[in-house]
N, C-alpha and C positions, 0 to 999 in steps of 0.2 A: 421480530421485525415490527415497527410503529408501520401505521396507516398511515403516516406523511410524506407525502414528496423530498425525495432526494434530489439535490441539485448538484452541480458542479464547485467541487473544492475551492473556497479564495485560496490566490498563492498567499504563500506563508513569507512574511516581510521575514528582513533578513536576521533581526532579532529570534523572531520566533522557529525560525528555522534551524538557528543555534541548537537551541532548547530541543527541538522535537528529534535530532540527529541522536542516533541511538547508542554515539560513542563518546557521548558528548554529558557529561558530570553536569548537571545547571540546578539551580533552584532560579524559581519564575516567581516575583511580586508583584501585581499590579492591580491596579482598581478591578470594580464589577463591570463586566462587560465591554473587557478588554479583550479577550480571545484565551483567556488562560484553557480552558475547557478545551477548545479548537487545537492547541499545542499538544494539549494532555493525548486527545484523540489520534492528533498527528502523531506524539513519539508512538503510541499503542500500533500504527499501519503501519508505521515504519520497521519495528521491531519483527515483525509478520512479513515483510514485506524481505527482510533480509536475513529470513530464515529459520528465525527466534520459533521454538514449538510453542502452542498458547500454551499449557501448562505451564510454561515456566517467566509468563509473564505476570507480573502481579501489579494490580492498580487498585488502591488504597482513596477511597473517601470518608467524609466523616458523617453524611446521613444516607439513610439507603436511598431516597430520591434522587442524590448525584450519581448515584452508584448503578444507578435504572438510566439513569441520563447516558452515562458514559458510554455503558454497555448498547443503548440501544443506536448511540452515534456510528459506531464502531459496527456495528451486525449490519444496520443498514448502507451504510459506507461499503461492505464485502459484500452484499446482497446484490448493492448497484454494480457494480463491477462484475460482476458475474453475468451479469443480462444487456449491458449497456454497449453501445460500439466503440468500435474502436476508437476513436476520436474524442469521444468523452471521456474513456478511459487514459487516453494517452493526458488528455488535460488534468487528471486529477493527478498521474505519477507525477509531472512536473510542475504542477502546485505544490507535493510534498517534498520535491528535488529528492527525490529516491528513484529517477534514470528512467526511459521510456524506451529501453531495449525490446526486441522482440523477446525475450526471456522474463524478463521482470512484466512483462505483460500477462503473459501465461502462469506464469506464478499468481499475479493478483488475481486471475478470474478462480482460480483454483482454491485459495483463498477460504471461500464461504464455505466449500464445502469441508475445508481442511478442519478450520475453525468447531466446526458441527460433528465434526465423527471424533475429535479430540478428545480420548476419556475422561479429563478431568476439565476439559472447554476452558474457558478467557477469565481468568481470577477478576474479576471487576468486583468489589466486596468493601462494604466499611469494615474499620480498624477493629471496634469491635467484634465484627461474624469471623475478621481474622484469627486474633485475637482467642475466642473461642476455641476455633478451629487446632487452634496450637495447643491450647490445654485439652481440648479431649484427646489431641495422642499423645500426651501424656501427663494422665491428670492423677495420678500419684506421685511425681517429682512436683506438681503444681498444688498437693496437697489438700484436694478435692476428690471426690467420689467417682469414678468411673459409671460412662451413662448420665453425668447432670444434665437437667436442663436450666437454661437461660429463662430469668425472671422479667419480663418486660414491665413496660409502665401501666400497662391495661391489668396485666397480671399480677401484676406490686399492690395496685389500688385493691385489685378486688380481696388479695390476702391481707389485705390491711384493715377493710373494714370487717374481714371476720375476725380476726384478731380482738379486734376493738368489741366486738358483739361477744366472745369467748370472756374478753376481761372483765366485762359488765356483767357476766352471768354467774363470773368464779368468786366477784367481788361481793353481789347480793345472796350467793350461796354459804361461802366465807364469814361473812358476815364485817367485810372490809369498808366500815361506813367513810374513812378517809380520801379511800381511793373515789367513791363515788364521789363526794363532796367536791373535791379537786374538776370532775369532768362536770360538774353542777354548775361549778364556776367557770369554765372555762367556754361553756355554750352560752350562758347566761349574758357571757361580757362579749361574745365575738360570733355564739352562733354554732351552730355543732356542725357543719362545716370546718368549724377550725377544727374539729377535732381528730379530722381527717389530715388538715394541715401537720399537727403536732406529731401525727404518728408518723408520715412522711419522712416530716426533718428533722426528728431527731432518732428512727431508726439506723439512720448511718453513722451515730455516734452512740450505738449500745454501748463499746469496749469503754469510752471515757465515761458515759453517764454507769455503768458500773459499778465504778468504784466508790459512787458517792452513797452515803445512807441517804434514807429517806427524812429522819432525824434531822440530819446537818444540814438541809440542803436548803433551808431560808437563812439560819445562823449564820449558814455562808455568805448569803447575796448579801443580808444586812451587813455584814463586815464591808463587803465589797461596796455598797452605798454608803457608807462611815456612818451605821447604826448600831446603836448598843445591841447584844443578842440577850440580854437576861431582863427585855421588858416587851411590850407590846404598844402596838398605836392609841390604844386605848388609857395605856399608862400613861405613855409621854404627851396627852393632853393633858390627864387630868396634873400633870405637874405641873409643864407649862401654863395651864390656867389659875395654877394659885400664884404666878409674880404678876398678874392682874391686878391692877390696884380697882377694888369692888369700892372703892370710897369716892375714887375719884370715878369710876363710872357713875357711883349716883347723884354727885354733885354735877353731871356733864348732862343726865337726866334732866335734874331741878332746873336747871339754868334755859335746856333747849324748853321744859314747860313753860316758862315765862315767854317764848317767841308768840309769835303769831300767824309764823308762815305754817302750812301743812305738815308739808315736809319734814320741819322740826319737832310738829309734835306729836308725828307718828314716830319718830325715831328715838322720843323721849318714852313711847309709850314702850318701845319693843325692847329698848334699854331696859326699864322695871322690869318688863316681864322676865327678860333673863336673867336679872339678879333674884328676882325670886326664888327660880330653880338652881340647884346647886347640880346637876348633872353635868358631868362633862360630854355624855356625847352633842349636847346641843352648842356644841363648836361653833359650827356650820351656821348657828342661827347669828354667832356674834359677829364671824367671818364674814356674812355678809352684807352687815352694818358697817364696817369699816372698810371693806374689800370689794375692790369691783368684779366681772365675771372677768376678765382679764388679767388678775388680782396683781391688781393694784389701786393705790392706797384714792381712798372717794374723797374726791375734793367740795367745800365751800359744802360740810358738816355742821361749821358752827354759822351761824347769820350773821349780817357784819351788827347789829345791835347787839347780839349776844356777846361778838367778840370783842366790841368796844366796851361791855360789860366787867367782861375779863380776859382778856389779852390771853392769858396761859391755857385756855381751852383749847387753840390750837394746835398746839405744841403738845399738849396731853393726847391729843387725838390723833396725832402722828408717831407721837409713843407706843400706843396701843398698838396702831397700825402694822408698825414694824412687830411688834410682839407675834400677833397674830400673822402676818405673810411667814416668819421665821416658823413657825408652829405647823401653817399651811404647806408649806415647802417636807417639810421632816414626815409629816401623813402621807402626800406624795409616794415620796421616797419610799416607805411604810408597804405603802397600797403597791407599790411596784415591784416589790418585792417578794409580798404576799403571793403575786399571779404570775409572776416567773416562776415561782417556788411551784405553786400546782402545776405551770407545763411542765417541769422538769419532774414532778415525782412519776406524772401521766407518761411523759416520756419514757422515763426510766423503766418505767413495768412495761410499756409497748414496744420501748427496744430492745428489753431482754425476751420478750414473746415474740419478735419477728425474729433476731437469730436464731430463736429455736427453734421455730418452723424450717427457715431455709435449710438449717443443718436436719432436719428431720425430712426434710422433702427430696433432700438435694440439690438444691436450686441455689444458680447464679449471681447475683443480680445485675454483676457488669465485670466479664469476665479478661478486660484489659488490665485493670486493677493488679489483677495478680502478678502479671508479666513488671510491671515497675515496683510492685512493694516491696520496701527493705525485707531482708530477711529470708531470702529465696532461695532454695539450695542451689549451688552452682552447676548441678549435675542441670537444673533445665534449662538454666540459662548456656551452657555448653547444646544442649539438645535441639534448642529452638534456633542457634545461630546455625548449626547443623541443617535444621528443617531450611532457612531460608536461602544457605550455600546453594542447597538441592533443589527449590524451587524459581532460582531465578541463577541466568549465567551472565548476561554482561551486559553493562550499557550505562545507565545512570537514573535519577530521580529528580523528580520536578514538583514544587508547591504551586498550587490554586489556594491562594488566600481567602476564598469562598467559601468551597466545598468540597476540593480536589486536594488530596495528602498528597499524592506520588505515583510513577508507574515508572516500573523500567524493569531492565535486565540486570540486575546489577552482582 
């Protein structure tokens, strides 16, 4: 029972009344803080009310704070009845139009304590603790370990960052410099934080990242970004930088020294200097001579003396341009593939370490899973439609688009 005041039931408009009638088949949709909860509450007094044992009532939400909600609507709703007078009492049966006889009176007060000495009490449960419940009685047709326990979120994080301290230890013991390098980069660029993130989400795709090698698994992304796999970023600069015409950069040199603005003749200066060096990783220094941080192509490069000089500087200069954004674009691509490729190797080795744990531990992680995955022997799906004949006999079920699955008899 909550510390809150119980008041007297609103009647149930004629709609809602449909719905809460325990002979009555409905699904309910409607906005937030329509009364869906109120109905859900209503079919569960009604069902009690006309004789339904709780055991065999089952009401079904999706986070245990509805599931605390419901149940506490309900206990305090029998609790008041039980101590209230008659006149309140008679106003809440004919709010739920479940009959204000001297019988059905007696029944309600009777109620709370019926509710309370019930060996198995009022199923109020999310889908999930269901869900469970049905595979531990039988969790060899469900092809789990008898005695699991359920892996919660608190419980997940905390196996996950030992996992992640095990892999770093077996990797420096090992002597597995790739794997570290991978998690080097992957804090460096996001934080080690992420690397909490990566074991997260991609532990629930151990069975696909599986099958991949460690080997193939940038070959691949390059494929899938329409990059060659028998080169590297560092290659396909230094290729891409020899259709540079170096002749025409140094005539574009010459020409911006003759200016007089700043501008042109620091750009003349930084021109030389890169033609000096024959390195290709100084890309980046030509990149962004011609490229702006938005990359795109720097306008009003040549001076208009310069270009009334010679006209075709421009046009040289938007040549290059395009050379270098296409260049720019394909490193990109490059670089992105590179740091998918380390999540996915770091995954890989942490998704096959977190199902070995759970299968070494026992543990769940989300034991609704099972009851839908293709592949289930039929015997438990026979067992479980079994289980649910036996724990519920008539009535119907009703949707909360919030937070509320169902309740009935059904």
């Amino acid at each position: 029972m909550s510390g809150r005041q119980t008041g007297a039931l609103k009647p149930l408009m004629p709609e809602q009344a449909t719905a809460a009638a325990p002979d009555v088949h409905a699904w309910v949709a409607a906005s937030a803080g329509t009364g869906k909860t109120q109905v859900l509450s209503a079919r569960v007094l009604r069902l009690l009310l006309q004789g339904t044992p709780p055991h065999a009532i089952l009401c079904l939400t999706f986070t245990k704070l509805a599931a605390a909600e419901m149940q506490t609507r309900v206990f305090d709703r029998l609790a008041w009845w039980a101590r209230c007078d008659d006149e309140a009492l008679r106003h809440d049966l004919r709010s739920l139009r479940a009959g204000d006889d001297a019988e059905m009176m007696v029944r309600a007060r009777r109620l709370f304590a019926h509710v309370l000495d019930a060996p198995q009490g009022l199923a109020v449960q999310t889908i999930h603790a269901f869900a469970q419940g049905l595979i531990a009685s039988f969790p060899v047709e469900a092809g789990v370990a008898p005695g699991f326990a359920t892996l919660d979120d608190r419980g997940g994080a905390v196996l996950r960052r030992r996992l992640l301290t095990e892999a770093i230890e077996r990797a420096g013991e090992a002597g597995d410099p790739g794997f570290l390098e991978d998690l080097a980069e992957i804090s460096i660029a996001s934080g080690e934080a992420r690397l909490a993130a990566v074991a997260a989400r991609f532990g629930s795709h151990g069975e696909a990242l599986a099958g991949l090698s460690l080997d193939g698994i940038e070959p691949m992304l390059r494929r899938g970004f329409g990059l060659p796999t028998d080169g590297d970023a560092a290659s396909d600069v230094a290729e891409a930088l020899a259709r540079i015409d170096r002749d025409g950069l140094a005539q574009l040199a010459t020409a911006l020294s003759a200016a007089t603005g700043v501008n042109a003749l620091t750009l003349a200066a930084k021109l030389r200097g890169w033609l000096e060096q024959r390195d290709a990783a100084e890309f980046d220094t030509l990149y962004k001579l011609f490229i702006t941080a938005d990359h795109g192509l720097r306008k009003a490069m040549v001076p208009k003396a310069v270009d009334a000089a010679d006209p075709s500087l421009k046009a040289f200069c938007a040549e290059i341009g395009g050379i270098l954004l296409e260049i720019g674009a394909r490193q990109r691509l490059y670089a992105a593939a590179a740091h998918a490729a380390c999540h996915l190797r770091v995954g890989k080795r942490l998704a096959a370490d977190w199902r070995l744990a759970k299968a070494r531990l026992g543990f769940l992680a989300a034991a609704l899973r099972f009851l839908a995955a293709r592949g289930q022997t039929l015997l438990v799906h026979q067992r479980a439609s079994l289980a649910l004949r036996r724990n519920v006999q008539a009535g119907a079920a009703v949707l909360d688009a919030d937070h509320q699955v169902g309740v009935g008899a059904v």
